[in-house]
Biopython code that builds the backbone (N, CA, C, O; Angstrom):
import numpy as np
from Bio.PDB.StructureBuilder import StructureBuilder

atoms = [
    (1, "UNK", "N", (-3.530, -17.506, 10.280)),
    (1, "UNK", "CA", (-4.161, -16.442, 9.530)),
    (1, "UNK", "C", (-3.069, -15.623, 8.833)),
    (1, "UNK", "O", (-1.984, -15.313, 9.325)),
    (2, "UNK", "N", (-3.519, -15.325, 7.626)),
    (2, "UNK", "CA", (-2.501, -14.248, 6.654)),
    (2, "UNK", "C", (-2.822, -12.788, 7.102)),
    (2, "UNK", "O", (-3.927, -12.338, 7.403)),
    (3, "UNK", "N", (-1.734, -12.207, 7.082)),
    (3, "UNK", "CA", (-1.867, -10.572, 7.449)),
    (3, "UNK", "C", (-0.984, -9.820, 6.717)),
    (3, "UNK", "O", (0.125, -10.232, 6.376)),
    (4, "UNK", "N", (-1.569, -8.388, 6.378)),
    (4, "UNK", "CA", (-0.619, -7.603, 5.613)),
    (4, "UNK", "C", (-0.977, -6.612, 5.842)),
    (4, "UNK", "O", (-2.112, -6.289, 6.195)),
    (5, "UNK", "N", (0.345, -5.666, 5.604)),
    (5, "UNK", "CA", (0.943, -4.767, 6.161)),
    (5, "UNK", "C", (1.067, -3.664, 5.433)),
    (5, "UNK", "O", (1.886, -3.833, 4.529)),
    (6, "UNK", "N", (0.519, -2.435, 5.453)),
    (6, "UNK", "CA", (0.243, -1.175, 4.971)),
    (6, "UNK", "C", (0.748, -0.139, 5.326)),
    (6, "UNK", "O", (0.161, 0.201, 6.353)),
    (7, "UNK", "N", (1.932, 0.968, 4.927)),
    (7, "UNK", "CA", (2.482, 1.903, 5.630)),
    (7, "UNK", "C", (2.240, 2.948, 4.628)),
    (7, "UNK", "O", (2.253, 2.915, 3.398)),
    (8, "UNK", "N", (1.983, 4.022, 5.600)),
    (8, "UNK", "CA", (1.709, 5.436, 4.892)),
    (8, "UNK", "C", (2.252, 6.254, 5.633)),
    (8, "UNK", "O", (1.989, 6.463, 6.817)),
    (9, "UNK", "N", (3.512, 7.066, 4.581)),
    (9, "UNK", "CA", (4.187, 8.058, 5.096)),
    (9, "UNK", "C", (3.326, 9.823, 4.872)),
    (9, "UNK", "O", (3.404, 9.930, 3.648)),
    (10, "UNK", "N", (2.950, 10.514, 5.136)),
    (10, "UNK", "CA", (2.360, 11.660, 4.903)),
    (10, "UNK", "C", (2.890, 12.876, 5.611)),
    (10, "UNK", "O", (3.615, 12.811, 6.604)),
    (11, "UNK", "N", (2.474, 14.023, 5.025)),
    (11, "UNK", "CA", (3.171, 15.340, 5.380)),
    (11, "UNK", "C", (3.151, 15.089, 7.170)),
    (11, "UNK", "O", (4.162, 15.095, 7.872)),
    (12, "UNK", "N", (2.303, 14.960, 7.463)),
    (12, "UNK", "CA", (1.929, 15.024, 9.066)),
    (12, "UNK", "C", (2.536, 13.788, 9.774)),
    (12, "UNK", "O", (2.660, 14.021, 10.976)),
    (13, "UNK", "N", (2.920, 12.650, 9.452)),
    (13, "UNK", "CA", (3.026, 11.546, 10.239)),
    (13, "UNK", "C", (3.300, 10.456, 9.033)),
    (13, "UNK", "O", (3.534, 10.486, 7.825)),
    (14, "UNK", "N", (3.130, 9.452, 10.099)),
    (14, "UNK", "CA", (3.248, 8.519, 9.351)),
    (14, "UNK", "C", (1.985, 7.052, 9.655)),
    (14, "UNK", "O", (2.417, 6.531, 10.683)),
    (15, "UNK", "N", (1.133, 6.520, 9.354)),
    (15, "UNK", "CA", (0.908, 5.092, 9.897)),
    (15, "UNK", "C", (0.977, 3.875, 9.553)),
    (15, "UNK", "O", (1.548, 3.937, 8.465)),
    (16, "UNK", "N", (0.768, 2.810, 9.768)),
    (16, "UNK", "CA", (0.566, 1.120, 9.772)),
    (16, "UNK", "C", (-0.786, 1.056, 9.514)),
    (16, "UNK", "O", (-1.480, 2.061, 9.668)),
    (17, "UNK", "N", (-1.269, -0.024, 9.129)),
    (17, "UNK", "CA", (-2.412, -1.205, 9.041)),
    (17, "UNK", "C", (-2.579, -2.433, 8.830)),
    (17, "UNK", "O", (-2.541, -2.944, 7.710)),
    (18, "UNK", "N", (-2.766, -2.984, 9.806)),
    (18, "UNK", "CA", (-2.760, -4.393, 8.935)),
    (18, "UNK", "C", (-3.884, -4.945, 8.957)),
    (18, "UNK", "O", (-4.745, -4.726, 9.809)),
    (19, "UNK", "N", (-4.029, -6.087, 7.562)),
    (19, "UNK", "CA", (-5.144, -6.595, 7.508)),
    (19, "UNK", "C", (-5.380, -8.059, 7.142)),
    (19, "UNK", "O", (-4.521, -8.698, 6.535)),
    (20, "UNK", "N", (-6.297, -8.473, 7.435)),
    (20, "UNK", "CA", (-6.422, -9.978, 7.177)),
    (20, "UNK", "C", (-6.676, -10.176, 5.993)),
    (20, "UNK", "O", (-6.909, -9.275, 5.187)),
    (21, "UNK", "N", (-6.661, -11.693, 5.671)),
    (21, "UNK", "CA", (-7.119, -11.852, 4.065)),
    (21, "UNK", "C", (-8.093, -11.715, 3.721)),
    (21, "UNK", "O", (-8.264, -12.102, 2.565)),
    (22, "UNK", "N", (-9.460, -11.045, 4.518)),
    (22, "UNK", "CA", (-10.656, -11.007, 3.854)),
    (22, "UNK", "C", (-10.850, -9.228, 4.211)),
    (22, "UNK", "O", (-11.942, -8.808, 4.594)),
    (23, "UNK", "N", (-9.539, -8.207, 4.011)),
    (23, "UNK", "CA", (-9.725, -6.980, 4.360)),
    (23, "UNK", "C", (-9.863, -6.378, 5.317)),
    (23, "UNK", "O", (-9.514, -5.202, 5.419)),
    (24, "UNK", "N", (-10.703, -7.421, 6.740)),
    (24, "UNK", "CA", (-10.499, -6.826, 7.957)),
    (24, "UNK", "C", (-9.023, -6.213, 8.639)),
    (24, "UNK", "O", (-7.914, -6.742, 8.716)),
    (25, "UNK", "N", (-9.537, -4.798, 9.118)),
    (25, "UNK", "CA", (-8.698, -4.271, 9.719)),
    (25, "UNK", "C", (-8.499, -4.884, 11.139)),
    (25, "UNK", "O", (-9.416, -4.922, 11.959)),
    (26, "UNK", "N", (-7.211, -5.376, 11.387)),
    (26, "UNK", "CA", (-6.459, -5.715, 12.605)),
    (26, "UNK", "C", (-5.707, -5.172, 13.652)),
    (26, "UNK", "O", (-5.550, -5.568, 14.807)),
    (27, "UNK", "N", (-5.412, -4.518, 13.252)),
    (27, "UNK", "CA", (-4.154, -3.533, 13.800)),
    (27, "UNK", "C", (-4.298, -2.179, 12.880)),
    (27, "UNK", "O", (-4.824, -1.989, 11.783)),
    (28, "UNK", "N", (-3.541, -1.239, 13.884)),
    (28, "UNK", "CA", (-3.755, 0.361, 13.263)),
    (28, "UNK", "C", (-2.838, 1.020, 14.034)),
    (28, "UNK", "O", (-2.776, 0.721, 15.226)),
    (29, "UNK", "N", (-1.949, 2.049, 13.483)),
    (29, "UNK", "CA", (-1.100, 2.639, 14.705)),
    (29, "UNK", "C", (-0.942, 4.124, 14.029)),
    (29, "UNK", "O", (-1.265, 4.344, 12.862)),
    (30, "UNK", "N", (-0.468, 4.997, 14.809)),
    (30, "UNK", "CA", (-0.613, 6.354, 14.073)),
    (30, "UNK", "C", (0.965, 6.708, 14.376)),
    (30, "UNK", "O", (1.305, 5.830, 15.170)),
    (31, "UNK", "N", (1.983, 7.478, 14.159)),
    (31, "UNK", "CA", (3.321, 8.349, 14.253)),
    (31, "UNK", "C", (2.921, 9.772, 14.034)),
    (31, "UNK", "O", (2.668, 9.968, 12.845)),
    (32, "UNK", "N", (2.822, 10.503, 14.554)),
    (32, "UNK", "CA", (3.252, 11.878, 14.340)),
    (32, "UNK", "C", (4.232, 12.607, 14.371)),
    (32, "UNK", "O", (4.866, 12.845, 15.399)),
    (33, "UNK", "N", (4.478, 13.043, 13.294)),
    (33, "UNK", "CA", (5.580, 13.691, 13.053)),
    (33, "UNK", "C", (6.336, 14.797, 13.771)),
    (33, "UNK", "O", (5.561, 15.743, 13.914)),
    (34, "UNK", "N", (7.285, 15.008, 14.176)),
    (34, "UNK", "CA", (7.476, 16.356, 14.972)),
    (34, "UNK", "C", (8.672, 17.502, 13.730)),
    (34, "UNK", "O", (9.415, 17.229, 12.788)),
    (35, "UNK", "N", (8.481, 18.108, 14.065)),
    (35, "UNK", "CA", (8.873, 19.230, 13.431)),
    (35, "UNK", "C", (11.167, 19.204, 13.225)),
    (35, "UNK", "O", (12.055, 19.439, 14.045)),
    (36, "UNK", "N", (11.189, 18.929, 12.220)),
    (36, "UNK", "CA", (12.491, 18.798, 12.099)),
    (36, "UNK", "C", (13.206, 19.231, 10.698)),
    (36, "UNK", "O", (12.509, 19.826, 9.877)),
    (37, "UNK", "N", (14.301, 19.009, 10.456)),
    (37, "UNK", "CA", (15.171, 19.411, 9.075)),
    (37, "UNK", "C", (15.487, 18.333, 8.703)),
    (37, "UNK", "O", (15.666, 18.187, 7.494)),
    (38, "UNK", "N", (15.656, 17.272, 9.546)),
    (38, "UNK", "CA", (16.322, 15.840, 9.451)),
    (38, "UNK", "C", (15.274, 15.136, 8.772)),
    (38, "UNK", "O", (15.000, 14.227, 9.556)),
    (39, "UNK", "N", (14.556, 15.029, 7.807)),
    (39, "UNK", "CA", (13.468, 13.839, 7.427)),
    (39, "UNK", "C", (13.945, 12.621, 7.425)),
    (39, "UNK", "O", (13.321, 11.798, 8.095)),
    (40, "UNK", "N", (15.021, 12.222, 6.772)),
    (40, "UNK", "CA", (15.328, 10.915, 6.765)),
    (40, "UNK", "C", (14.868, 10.195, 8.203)),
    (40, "UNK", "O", (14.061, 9.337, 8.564)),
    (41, "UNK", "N", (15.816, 11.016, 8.768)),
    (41, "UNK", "CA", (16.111, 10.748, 10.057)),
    (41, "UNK", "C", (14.571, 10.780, 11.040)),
    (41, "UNK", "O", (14.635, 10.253, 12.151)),
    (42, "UNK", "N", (13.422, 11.312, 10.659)),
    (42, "UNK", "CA", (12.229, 11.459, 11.386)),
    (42, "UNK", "C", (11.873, 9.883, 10.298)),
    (42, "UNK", "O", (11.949, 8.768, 10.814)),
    (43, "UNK", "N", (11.639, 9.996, 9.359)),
    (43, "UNK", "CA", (10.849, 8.777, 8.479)),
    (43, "UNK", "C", (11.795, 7.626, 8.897)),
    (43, "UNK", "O", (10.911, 6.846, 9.251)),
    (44, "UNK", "N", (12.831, 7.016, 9.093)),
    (44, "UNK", "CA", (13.413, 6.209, 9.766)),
    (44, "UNK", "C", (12.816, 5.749, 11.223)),
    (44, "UNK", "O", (12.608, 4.582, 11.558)),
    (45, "UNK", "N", (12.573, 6.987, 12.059)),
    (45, "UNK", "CA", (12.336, 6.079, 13.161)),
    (45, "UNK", "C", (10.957, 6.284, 13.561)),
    (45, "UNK", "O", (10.543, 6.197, 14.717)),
    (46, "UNK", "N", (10.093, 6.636, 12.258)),
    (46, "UNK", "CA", (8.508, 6.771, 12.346)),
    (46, "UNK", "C", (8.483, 5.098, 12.086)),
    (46, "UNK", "O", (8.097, 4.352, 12.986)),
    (47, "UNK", "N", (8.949, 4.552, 10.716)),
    (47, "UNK", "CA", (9.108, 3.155, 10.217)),
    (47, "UNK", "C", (9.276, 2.393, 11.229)),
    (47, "UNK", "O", (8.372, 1.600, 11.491)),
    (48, "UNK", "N", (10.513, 2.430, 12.091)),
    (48, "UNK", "CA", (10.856, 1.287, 13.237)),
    (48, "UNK", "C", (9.689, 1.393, 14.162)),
    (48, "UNK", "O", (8.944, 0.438, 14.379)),
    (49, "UNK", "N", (9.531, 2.668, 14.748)),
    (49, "UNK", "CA", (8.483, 2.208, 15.507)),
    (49, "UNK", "C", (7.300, 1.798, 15.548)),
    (49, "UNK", "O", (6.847, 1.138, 16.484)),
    (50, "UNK", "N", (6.410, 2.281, 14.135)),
    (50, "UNK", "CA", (5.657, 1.462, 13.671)),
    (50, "UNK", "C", (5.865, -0.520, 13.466)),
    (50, "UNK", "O", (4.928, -1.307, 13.331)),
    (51, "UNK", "N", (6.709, -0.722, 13.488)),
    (51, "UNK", "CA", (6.801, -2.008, 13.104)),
    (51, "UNK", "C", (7.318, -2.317, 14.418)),
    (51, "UNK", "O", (6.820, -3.361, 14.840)),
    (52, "UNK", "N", (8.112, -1.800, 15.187)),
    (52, "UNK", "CA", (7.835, -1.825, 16.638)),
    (52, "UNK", "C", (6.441, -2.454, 17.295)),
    (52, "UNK", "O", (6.252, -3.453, 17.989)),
    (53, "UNK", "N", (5.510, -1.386, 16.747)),
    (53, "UNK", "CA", (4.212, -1.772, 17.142)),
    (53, "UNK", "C", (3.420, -3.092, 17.297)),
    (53, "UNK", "O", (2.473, -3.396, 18.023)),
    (54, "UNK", "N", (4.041, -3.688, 16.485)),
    (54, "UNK", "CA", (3.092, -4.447, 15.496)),
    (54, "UNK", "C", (2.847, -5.497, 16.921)),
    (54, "UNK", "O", (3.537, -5.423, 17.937)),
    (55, "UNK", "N", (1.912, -6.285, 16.750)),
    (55, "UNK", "CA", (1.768, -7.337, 18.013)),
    (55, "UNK", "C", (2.261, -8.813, 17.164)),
    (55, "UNK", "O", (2.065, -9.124, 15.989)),
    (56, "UNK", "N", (2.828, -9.406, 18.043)),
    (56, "UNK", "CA", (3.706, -10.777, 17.981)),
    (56, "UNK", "C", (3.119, -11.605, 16.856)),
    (56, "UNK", "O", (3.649, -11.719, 15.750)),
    (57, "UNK", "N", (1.894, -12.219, 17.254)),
    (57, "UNK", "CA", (0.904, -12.185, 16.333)),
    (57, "UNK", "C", (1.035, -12.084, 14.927)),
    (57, "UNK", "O", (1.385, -12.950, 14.125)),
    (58, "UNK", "N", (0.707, -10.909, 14.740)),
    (58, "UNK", "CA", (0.509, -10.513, 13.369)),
    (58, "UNK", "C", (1.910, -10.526, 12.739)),
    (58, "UNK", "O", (2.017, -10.639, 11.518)),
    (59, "UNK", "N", (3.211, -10.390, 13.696)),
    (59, "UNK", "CA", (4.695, -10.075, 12.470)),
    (59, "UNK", "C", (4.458, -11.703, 12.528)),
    (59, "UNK", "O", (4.890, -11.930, 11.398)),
    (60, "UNK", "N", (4.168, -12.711, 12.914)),
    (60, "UNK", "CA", (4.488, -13.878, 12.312)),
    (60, "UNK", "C", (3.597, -14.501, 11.541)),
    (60, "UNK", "O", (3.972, -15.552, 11.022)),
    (61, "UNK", "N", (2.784, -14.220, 11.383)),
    (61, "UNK", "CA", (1.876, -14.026, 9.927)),
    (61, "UNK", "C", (1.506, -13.186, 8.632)),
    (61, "UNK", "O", (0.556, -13.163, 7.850)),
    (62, "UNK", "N", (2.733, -12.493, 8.780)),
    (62, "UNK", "CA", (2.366, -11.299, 7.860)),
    (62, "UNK", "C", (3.324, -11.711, 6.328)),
    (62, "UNK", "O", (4.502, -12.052, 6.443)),
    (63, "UNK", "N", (2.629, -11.623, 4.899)),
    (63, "UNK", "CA", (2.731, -11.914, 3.637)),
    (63, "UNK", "C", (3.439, -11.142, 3.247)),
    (63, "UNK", "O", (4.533, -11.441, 2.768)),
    (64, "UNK", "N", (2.862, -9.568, 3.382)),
    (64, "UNK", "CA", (2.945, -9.050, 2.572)),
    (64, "UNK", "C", (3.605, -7.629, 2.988)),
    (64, "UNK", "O", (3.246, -7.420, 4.147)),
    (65, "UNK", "N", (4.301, -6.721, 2.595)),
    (65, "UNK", "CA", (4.084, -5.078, 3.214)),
    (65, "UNK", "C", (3.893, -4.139, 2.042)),
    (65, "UNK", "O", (4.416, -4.538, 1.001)),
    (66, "UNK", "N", (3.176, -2.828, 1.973)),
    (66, "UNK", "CA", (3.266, -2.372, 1.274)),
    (66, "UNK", "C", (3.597, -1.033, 1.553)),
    (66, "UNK", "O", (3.517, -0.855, 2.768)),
    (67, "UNK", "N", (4.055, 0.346, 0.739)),
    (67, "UNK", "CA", (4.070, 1.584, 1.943)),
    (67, "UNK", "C", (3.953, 2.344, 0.319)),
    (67, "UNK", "O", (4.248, 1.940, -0.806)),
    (68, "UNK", "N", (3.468, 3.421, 0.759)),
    (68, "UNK", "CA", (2.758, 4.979, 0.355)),
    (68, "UNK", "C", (3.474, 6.092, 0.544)),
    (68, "UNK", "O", (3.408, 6.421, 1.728)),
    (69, "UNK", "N", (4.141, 6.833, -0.107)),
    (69, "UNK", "CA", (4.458, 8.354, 0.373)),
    (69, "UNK", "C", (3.917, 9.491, -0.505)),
    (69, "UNK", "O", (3.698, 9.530, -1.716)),
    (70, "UNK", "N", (3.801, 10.196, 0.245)),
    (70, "UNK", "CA", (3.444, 11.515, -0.939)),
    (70, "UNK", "C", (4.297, 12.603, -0.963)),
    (70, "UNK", "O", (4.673, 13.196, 0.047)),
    (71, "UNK", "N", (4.608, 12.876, -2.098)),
    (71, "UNK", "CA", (5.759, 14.011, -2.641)),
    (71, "UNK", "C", (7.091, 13.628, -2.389)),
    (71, "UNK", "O", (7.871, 14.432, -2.897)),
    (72, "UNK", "N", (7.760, 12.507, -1.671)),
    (72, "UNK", "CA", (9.271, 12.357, -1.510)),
    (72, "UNK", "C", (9.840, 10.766, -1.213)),
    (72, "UNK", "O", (9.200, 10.090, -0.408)),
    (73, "UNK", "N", (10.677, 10.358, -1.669)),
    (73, "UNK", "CA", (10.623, 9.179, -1.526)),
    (73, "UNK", "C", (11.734, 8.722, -0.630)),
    (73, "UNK", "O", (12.275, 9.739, -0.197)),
    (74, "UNK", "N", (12.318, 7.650, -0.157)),
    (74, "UNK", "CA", (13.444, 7.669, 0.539)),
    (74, "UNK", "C", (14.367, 6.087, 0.038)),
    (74, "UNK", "O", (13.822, 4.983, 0.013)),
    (75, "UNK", "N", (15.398, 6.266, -0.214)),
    (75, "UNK", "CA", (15.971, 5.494, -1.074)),
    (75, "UNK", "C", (16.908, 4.599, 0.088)),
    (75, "UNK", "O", (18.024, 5.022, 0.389)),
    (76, "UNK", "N", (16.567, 3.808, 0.479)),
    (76, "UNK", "CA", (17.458, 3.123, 1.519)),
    (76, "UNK", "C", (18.650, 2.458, 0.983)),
    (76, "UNK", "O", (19.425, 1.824, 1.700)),
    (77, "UNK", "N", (18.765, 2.578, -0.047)),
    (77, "UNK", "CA", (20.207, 1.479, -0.390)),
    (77, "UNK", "C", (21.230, 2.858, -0.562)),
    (77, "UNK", "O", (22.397, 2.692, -0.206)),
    (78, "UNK", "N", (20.877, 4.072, -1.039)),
    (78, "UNK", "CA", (21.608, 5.017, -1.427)),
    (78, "UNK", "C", (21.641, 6.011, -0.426)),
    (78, "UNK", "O", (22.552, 6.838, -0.385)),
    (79, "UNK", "N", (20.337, 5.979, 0.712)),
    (79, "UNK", "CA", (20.285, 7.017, 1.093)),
    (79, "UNK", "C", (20.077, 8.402, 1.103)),
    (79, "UNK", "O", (20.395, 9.307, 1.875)),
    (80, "UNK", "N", (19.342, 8.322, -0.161)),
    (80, "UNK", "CA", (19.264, 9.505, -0.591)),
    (80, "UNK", "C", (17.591, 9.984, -0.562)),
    (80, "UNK", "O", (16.862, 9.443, -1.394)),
    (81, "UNK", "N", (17.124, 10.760, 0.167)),
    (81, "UNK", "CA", (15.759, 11.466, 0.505)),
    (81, "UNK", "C", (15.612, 12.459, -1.389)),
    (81, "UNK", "O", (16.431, 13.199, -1.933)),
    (82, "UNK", "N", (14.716, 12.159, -1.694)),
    (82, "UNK", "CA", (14.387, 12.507, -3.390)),
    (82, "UNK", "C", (13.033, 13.428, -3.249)),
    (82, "UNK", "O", (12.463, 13.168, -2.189)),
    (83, "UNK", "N", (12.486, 14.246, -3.882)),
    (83, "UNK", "CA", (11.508, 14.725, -4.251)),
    (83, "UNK", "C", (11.052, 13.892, -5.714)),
    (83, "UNK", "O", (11.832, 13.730, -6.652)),
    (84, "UNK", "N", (9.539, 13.376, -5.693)),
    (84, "UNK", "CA", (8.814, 12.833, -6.787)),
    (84, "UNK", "C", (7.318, 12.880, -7.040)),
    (84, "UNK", "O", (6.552, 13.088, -6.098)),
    (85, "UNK", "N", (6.978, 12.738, -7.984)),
    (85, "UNK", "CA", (5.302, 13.094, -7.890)),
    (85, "UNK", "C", (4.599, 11.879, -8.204)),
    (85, "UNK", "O", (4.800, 11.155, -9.179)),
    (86, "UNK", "N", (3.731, 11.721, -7.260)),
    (86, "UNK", "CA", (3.013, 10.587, -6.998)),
    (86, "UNK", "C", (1.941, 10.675, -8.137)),
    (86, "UNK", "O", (1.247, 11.674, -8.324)),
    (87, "UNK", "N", (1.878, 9.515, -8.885)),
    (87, "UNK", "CA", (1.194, 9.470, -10.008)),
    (87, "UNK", "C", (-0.608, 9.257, -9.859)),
    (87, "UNK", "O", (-1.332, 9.415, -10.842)),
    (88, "UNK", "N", (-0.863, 9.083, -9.226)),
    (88, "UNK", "CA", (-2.108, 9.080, -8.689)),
    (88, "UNK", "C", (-2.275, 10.173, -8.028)),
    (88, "UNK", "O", (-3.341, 10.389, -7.451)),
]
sb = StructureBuilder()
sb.init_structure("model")
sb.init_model(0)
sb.init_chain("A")
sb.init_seg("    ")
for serial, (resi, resn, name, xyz) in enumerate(atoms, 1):
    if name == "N":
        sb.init_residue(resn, " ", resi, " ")
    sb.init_atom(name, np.array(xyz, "f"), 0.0, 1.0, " ", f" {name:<3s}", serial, name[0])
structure = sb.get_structure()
């Protein structure tokens, strides 16, 4: 079975979803955020552990990933945490 992978970073947290090829939801996991100055550093290990999550399963069937943030983006090759406005 094909599965894919949905991440949404948001003011409050962060979560996962994954889904099969006909949209069913499979998996679901939630992160909450705790209160810090460090974002990188909170959105880093919201990411790992979400994908942490994931069951055996599904990371060896999975196509696709996609991820969502609103208002800030995080630039992993540069490292650099950005403010941007989500066009939608």
């Amino acid at each position: 079975m094909t599965y894919y992978l949905g991440i949404d970073f948001g003011t409050s947290g962060a979560r996962g979803v994954a889904i099969d090829g006909e949209e069913k939801i499979c998996w679901e996991f939630q992160y909450p955020f705790a209160v810090s100055g460090d974002w990188v550093a909170v959105w880093r290990k919201a990411l790992f552990s979400i994908l942490e999550q994931i069951p055996f399963r599904i990371k060896g069937e999975m196509r696709a990933i996609a991820k969502k943030c609103r208002g800030r983006c995080y630039c992993a090759k540069s490292k650099i945490l950005c403010g941007w406005t989500n066009p939608d």
